[in-house]
N, C-alpha and C positions, 0 to 999 in steps of 0.2 A: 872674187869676193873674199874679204877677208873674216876670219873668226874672231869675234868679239870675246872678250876673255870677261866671265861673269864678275861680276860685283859681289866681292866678299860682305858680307850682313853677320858686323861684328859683334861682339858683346860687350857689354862697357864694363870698367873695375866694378862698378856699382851694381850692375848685374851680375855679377859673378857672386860680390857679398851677398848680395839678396839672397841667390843661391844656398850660402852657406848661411844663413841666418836662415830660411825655412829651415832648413836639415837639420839646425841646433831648436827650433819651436818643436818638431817634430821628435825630439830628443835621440837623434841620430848621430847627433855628434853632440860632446860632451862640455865644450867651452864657446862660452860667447865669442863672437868675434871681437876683435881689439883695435886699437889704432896702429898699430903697424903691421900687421897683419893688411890693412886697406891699402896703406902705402907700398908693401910689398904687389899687390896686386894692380895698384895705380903702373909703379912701375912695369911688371911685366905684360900686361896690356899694350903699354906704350913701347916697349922691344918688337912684340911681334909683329903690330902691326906699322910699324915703321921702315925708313929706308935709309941706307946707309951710301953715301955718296949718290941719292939718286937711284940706287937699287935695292928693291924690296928682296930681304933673305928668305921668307916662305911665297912663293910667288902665286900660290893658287889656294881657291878657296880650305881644298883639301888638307893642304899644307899648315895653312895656318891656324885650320879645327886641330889636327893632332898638336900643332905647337903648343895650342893654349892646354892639350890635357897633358903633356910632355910637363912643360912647367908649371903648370897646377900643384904638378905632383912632386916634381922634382923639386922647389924652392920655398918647400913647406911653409909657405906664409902663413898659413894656419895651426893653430894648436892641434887640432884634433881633424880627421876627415880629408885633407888632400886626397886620397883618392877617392872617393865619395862626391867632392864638390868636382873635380877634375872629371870625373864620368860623367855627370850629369850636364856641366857646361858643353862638355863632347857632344855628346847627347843632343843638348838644345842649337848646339851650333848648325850642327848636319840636318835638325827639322829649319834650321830657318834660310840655308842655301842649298836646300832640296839634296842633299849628300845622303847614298842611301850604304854604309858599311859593309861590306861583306865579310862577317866571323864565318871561317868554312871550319879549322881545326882547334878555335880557342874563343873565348866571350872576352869583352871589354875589361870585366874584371880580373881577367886572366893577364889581359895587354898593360893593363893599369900596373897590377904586379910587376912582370916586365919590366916595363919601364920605371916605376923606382927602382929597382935592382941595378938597371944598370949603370956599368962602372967605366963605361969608355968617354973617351974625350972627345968625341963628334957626333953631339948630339943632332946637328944640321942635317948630317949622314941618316941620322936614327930616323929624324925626324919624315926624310924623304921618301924613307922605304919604307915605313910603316903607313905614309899616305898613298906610297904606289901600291902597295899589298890589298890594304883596304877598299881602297876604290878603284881598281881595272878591273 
């Protein structure tokens, strides 16, 4: 019998904006959203859940939750709130392909931090361990 590998249940650019358009109604974040700001998010949508030669670079649902809060954050396509809109889409990712986080020595906001900070050049690397840490 073989294991079926779940069906990632992504979020679209337009759900993410939305995202960050309540947290700006909610006056959480400080600037409207813009139009490049959308395209930045058009694009990055389109990285992660894409395949390169045939092969997808985040290959599990896991993977690809922390992608989208990795570069949320990391490719500030927004004025104000990347991490704020990056938790949150986190967040809603792991309610919608049943992903349940385990924080044992740090919270989201803490990992959010984190990962702006960091300055290394293998974010694929970052990416992998920060989905194996969270979810085994």
């Amino acid at each position: 019998m073989t294991v079926e590998r779940k069906k990632f249940q992504p979020l679209t650019s337009e759900n993410i904006c939305r995202i960050y358009k309540l947290l700006y109604k909610e006056g959480l974040v400080s600037f409207p959203l813009i139009n490049c700001s959308v395209d930045k998010i058009d694009a990055l949508v389109a990285n992660i859940n894409s395949s390169y030669f045939g092969e997808e670079i985040y290959k599990s649902c896991e993977e690809k939750s922390v992608a989208h809060l990795y570069f949320i954050i990391k490719d500030h396509a927004f004025v104000d709130g990347n991490k704020r809109t990056g938790c949150l889409a986190f967040s809603i990712l792991c309610d919608l392909n049943g992903l349940i986080p385990k924080y044992t020595d740090f919270t989201l906001d803490e990992l959010a931090v984190l990962m702006e900070q960091y300055e290394g050049n293998n974010h694929q690397q970052l990416i992998k361990a920060v989905a194996k840490l969270l979810f085994t």
